[in-house]
Every structure is written in structure tokens, then in C-alpha cells.
C-alpha positions, -999 to 999 in steps of 0.1 A, spaced: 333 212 -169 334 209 -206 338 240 -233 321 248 -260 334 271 -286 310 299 -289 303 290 -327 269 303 -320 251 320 -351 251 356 -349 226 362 -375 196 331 -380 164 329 -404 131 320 -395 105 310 -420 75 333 -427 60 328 -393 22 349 -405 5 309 -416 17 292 -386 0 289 -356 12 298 -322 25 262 -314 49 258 -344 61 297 -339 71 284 -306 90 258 -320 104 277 -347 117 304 -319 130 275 -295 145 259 -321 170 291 -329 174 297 -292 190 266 -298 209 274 -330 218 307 -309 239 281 -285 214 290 -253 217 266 -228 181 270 -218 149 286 -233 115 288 -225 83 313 -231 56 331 -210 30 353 -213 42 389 -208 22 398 -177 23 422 -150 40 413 -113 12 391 -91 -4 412 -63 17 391 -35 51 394 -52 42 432 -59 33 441 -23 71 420 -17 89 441 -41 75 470 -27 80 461 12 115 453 1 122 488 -16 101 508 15 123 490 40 158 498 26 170 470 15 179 485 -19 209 508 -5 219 534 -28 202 518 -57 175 544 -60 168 539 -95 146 508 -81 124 527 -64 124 554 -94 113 522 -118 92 505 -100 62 509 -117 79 501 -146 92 469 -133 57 457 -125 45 458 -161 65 444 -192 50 466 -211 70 495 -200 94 479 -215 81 466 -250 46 483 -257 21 461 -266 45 430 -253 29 398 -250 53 370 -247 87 368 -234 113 345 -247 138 338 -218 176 322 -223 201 311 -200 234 308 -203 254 285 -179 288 305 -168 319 286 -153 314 277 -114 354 264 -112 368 262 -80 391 293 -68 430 282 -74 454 291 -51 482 319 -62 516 303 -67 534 331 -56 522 333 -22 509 372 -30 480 383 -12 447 380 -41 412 395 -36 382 369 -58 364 379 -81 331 369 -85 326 340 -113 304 355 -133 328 384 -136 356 358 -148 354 353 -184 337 379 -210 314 405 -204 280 384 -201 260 414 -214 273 413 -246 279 377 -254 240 376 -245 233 406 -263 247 396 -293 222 361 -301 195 379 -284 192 405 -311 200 380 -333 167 362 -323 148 394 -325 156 404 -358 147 368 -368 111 372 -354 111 406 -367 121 393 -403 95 365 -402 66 388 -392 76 423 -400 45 441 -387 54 426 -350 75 445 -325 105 428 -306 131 436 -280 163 422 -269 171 433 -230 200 421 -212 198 433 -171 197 468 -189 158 470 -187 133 470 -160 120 437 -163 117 413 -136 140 383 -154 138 359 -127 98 361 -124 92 355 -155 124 326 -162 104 310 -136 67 315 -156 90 305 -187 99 266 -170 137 278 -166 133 268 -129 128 284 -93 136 309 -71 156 298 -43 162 317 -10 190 332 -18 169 349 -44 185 329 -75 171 312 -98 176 276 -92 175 248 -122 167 211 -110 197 193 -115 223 214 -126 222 251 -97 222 285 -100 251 292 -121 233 308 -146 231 343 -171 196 355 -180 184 375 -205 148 380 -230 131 390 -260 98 407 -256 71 406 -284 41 411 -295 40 379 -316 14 356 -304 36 325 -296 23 297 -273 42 298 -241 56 271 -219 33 257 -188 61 237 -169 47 215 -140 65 240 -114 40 269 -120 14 257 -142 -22 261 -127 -2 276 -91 6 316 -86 36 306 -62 62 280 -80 77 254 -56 103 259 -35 137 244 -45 152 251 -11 128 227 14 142 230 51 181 237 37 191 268 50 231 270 42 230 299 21 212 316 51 238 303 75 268 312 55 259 346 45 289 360 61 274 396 66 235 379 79 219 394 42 196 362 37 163 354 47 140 331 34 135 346 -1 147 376 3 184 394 5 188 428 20 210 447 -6 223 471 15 241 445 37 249 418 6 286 417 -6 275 420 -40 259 448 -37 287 466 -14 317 461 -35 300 464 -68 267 489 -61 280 508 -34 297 543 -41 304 557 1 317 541 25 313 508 33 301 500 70 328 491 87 311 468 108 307 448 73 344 449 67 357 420 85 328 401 64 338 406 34 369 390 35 388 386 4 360 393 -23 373 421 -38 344 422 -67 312 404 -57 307 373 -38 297 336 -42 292 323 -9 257 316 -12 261 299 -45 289 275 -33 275 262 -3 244 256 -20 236 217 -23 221 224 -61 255 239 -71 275 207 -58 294 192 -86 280 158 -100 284 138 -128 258 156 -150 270 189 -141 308 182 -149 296 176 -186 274 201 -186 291 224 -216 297 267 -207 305 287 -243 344 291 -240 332 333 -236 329 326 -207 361 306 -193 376 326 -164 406 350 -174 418 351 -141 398 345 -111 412 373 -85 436 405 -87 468 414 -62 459 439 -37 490 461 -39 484 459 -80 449 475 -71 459 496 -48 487 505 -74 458 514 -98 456 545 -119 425 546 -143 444 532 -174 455 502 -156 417 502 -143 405 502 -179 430 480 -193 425 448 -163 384 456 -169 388 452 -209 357 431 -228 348 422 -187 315 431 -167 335 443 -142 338 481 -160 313 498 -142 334 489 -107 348 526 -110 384 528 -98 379 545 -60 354 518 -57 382 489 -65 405 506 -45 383 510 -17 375 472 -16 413 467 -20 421 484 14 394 461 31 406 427 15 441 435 23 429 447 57 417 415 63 448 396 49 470 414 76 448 406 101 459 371 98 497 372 83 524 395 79 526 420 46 548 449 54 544 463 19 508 462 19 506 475 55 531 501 43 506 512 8 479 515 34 496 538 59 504 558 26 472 561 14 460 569 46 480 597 50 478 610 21 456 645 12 454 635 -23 437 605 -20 397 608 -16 378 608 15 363 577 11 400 561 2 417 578 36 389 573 56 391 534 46 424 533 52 420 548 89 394 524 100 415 493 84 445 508 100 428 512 134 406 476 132 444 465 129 458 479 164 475 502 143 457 535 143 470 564 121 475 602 130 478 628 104 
């Protein structure tokens, strides 16, 4: 995979965009996504959630499947009108950015590693996004002053992949992800809203059709893999997704889920690499990622983590996405990982940190209680 500096402007011009007409505004603002260094760029109208997806998104939240993530169900109405989010909006502009999709490398020194997920590898995506996307909105906001814009990066609730898809930026598989024709899944969203009156994109996969076409066809290896059984066609339940458990989750995870997660101590990108979008080919190895975004390291030692005090949480997490992981939660997903590691090979020093941790009353209840169940899933059971 080939890297691109990220030379990117952080501040662009647009001519006086009042005399054009909707077509060549378009192309003006496609033209600095471009200048902006997005690998992809498209526009839609900014339109409230189609009554089928709606009644989806609500089934979904009614059933559960959004785990402790409450603040979905808070925002839902928001969610289902753009609006909420720019009032007045009436186009969104939608980027990608492609991140590195590298294969894992094994640790010289034999340690025991927990992965990281590969988005969470290289700089925080949120604010090399953030940065151009402002950029672009100032811009638009420069060329027609009495127009409103705004930049959102995940931070908003705005349903990004619905409308990448009304934008042309491509589909949504079944594992929920939007998937581009030719080159996966590996990819960073984020949008301007406004109020400008821009003529938006009508790609062939939604144009003239309320559902898009469906990447995925009769494949069903993300479904298959799904080491925890989270997939179904179109839909992942949250509460039972890897991504969601080490990153989302604040308890306890179910223990029954433990064995699962194997060695992803931060996310997990199962579903990604067995998809046969994300297999490398020709096109995709030359296919340029901003060097933001080359991995730092892909995976942290789980006797470092469990080692952890906040300053050393703070320091591994600086300029990464992985900062809101709080430090329990890391640690928590360290006692699984490792948990799972001793299952299969011998580590008396991890086994050791474990047994300490388990038996120690300063440690939180979620950390001893962890601990116990790793412990006892081990043959090993502890006793205060």
C-alpha cells in the first residue's frame, strides 16, 4: 500500500459561488475535496431516514442491540432528520478517507500482544478529518456568506453511512459497512452539511431505487466468522459485537463472550478481513492512505496493560482515537486477552499479575471480578 504525505491544504478558496449554478458549485466543492486530499467525495440531498430503514433503526434500538449505548435511543429522532443537525440543511457533502488495512506482524520477542483495531493504528481519524472538513466549510461559507455549513466527524447524529451511500461513495454490506466496488470497506467517513443549493450526485446504485444494491450477493463470511454470532444479514447486534464490548462497554463483559474475543484487546476486524471486497489486489496495493494514518504500532503487551496506571494510559493513547478507551476498560480487556493466551501456552508472569489483581481489594469490581472468572475458565479458580 502506497503513502501519501498528508500535504493536504488546511485552508482552500472557492470563487464567489452566488452567479454559479448548482452544477458548477458542485464541481467547485468536489474539486477542493480533492485539493483537501479525500480519497472519495460525493453529494446528496440532506433528507430525512426512508420509512423502511426508520422502522430498522428503530426495531434495532427496541430490541437491545445497542447495549449500554443509550444515547442512541436518546437521539433518535435526531438521527432521522439532518436537520437536527444543520438547520435548514439541504445537501451533504460526504468524504472518505482510506485508512491502512496492513496485515497484523508477528512480535519478535515472543511476548504475549493484544490487536488493535486498524483504524485505531495511526492518528486519531477524527481530527485528521476534522481538520479539511472545516477547511471545506469555511470555503463554502467564504464563497456565499449568507449560507450556513457544518463540519461533523462521528460526533453528530447523522446517519453517515445512509447518506455516503445517497452520495455514490458505495453500499452497505452485511456486516453493516460501507462497501466501495473495487477497493472494501477500509474506509473513514465524515460530512459537511449546508444549506447551499448544490446539485448532488445520482450514482447508478441508488438512483431512481429507495434500497441500493447489495454488495454482498449470497457471500456470507463475515456472518460465518463473527466469532461471537453478532452478524446477520444487514444488521449487527452491538451488545454482542467485539467492537462494541472492548471499546463501548463500561461493566462487565459476558463471560460467555470472553473466549471470543480472543486477542483484540481494542476493537476487532474480523468481519473486514475475511471479507472478499477487502482482499488485496493489484489496484488496492496502489491505492494511496495519507501517511496520518500509517499504523504506530498495531497491538500492546498485556502485562504493559495490565501494568497500566493513567499516565502511561494517556501517554500510549497520545494524538490516537483510542483515548476514550478509559483505563479500567483497557485493563479489563487485558485480563481476557491474556486469559485466552494462557489458555493455549504457558506465561507464569501473566498468570501471576492476574492472581494479583484478583486478589487484590484495591482493584475495582469489575477488574477482580474479571480476573476471577479468567482465573476459573482457566482450571485455576481463586479464593480470597
Amino acid at each position: 500500500m502506497s503513502r501519501r504525505p498528508d500535504t493536504s491544504a488546511s485552508r482552500i478558496e472557492l470563487p464567489p459561488l452566488g452567479p454559479l449554478s448548482p452544477r458548477e458549485r458542485r464541481e467547485h466543492v468536489l474539486a477542493a475535496c480533492r485539493t483537501l486530499g479525500f480519497a472519495h467525495a460525493g453529494i446528496c440531498v440532506a433528507r430525512s431516514l426512508d420509512p423502511e430503514r426508520e422502522d430498522v433503526l428503530r426495531d434495532w434500538l427496541s430490541d437491545g442491540r445497542a447495549g449500554e449505548m443509550s444515547y442512541l435511543t436518546e437521539r433518535v429522532e435526531a438521527m432521522l432528520d439532518p436537520s437536527s443537525v444543520l438547520e435548514g440543511a439541504r445537501f451533504v457533502i460526504c468524504v472518505a478517507d482510506r485508512y491502512d488495512c496492513a496485515r497484523d506482524r508477528v512480535a519478535a520477542d515472543g511476548r504475549l500482544r493484544g490487536r488493535i483495531a486498524r483504524y485505531a493504528r495511526g492518528r486519531d481519524y477524527h481530527d485528521v478529518l476534522r481538520r479539511r472538513l472545516k477547511a471545506l466549510a469555511a470555503a463554502i461559507q467564504s464563497g456565499m456568506p449568507d449560507e450556513a455549513t457544518r463540519a461533523v466527524v462521528d460526533t453528530a447524529p447523522l446517519m453517515e453511512r445512509e447518506h455516503a451511500v445517497r452520495a455514490g461513495l458505495g453500499a452497505i454490506g452485511k456486516n453493516t459497512l460501507l462497501i466501495r466496488q473495487g477497493e472494501g470497506s477500509w474506509l473513514l467517513l465524515g460530512e459537511v452539511l449546508t444549506t447551499l443549493e448544490l446539485e448532488p450526485d445520482l450514482p447508478e446504485i441508488v438512483a431512481g431505487r429507495e434500497d441500493p444494491i447489495d454488495p454482498c450477493g449470497s457471500c456470507t463470511r463475515c456472518i460465518d466468522a463473527c466469532p461471537t454470532d453478532a452478524i446477520t444479514p444487514f444488521s449487527v447486534d452491538a451488545s454482542r459485537c467485539l467492537s462494541y464490548t472492548t471499546i463501548e462497554q463500561r461493566g462487565r463483559i459476558d463471560r460467555s463472550l470472553h473466549q471470543a474475543t480472543g486477542d483484540w484487546l481494542f476493537g476487532c476486524d474480523i468481519c473486514q478481513e475475511v471479507c472478499p471486497h477487502n482482499q488485496p489486489t493489484r489496484r488496492t496495493k496502489r491505492l494511496p492512505v495519507l501517511e496520518a494514518y500509517a499504523p504506530r504500532r498495531d497491538g500492546f503487551d498485556l502485562l504493559d496493560v495490565l501494568n497500566w496506571t493513567e499516565e502511561d494510559r494517556r501517554e500510549a493513547f497520545v494524538t490516537s482515537s483510542m483515548k476514550r478507551a478509559k483505563l479500567e476498560m483497557m485493563r479489563r480487556n487485558a485480563v481476557i486477552c491474556a486469559g485466552n493466551a494462557l489458555a493455549t501456552r504457558e506465561a507464569p508472569e501473566l498468570l501471576r499479575r492476574i492472581q494479583e489483581i484478583a486478589g487484590d481489594t484495591c482493584e475495582s469490581e469489575l477488574l477482580r471480578g474479571t480476573a476471577c472468572d479468567v482465573l476459573e475458565d482457566l482450571g485455576r479458580p481463586f479464593s480470597v
